[in-house]
N, C-alpha and C positions, 0 to 999 in steps of 0.2 A: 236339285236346282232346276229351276223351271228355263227354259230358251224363248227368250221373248225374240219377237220379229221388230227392225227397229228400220227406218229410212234416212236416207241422210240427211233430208230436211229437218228429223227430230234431232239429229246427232248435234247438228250446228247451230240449232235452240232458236233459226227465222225464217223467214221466206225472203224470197225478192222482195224489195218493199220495205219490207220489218225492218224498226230498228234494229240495234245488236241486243242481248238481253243484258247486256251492265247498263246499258242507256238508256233502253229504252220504258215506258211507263209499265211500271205493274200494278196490280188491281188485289187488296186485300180485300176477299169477302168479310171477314169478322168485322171490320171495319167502316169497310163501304166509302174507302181512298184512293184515288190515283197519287203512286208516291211517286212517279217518275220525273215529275216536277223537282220534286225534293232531293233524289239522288242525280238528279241531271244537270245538264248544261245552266239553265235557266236559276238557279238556287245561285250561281257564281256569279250571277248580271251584276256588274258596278263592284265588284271587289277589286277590280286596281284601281278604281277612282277613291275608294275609300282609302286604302293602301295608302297611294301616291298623298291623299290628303293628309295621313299619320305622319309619314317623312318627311314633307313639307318642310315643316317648322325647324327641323335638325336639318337639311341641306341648307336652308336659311341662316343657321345660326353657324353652321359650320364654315361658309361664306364670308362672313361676319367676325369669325376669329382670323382669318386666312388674310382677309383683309387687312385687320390691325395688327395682323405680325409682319404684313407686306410694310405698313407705314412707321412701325418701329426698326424698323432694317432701312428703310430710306433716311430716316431721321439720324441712326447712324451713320450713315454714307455722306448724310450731307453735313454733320457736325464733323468728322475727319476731313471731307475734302474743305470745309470753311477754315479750319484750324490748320491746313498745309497753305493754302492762301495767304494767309495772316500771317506765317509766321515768314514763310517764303519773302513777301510785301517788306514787313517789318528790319530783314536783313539783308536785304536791299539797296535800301530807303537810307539816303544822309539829311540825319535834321530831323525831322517829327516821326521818327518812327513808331511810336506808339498810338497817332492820331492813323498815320497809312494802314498798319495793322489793322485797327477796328474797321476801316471804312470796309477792307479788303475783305474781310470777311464778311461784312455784311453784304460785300456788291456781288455775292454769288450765292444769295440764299432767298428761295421762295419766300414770298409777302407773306405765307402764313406761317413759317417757319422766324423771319426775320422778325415780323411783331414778337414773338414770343421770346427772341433772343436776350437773355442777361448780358450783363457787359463781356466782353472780352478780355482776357485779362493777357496781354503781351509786357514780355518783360529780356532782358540781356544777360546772361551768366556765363562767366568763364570761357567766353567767344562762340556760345551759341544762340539763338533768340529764337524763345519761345513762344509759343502759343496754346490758349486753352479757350475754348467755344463751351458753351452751353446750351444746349437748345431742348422745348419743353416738345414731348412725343402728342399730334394731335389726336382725339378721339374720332375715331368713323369719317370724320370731314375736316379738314387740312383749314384753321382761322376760324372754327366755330370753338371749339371745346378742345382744352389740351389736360393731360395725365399730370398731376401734381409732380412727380419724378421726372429729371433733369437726365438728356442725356452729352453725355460729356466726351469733346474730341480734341486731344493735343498732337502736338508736332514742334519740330524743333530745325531750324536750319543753321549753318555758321553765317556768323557775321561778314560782311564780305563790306570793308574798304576800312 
């Protein structure tokens, strides 16, 4: 085995100046390329903008479910608190109970929840009075398009007089 003489210039494969050799350009004769373009920096230009442009569409749509599960959960909240209104109103109320009920539920429900509201159905049994709301879940925008599907909020108070 032969003892080669080596400098530490050659150990660390640059000089001052030089790239490093994982980065920096190499030069195949058989070829007659500079590939350093190809494994370097510059081969990566625009790959988050492409990236970000792929996932794009699914943080969009993801957005987009998150929203309609936010407006299906409100339409809940507001068909139970319309339906404790009414019935609350309803047993109350001496004399037209049944007309106080509906109004009462209606007089606490968003324009675009309230167009879409079926009747109210208030009724008296066995010294409680009840109540039942319907109201339809809107699509993306609250008065433009609502869900075929009813969502439905009761409640029930005692009579009082």
């Amino acid at each position: 085995m032969a003892v080669t003489e080596t400098t530490d210039v050659e150990i660390r494969g640059r000089r001052r100046g030089e790239p490093s050799a994982g980065r920096g350009p190499t030069h195949d004769r058989k070829r007659g390329r500079t590939y350093g373009r190809l494994l370097g920096r510059r081969r990566d230009r625009g790959q988050t903008a492409i990236e970000f442009l792929g996932v794009t569409p699914l943080i969009i749509l993801l957005m987009i479910a998150l929203w309609q599960c936010a407006l299906i959960g409100y339409t809940f909240s507001l068909a139970g608190n319309a339906a404790d209104k009414a019935a609350h109103q309803g047993a109350i109320t001496e004399g037209l109970r049944v007309q106080e009920c509906r109004a009462a539920a209606k007089e606490h429900l968003p324009k675009a929840w309230r167009d879409s509201m079926k009747q109210t159905k208030c009724r008296s049994r066995s010294g409680m009075y009840s109540a039942e709301v319907q109201l339809q879940v809107p699509v993306l925008v609250p008065g433009v398009l609502n869900w075929p599907f009813r969502v439905e909020g009761n409640a029930a108070f005692p009579v009082e007089g």
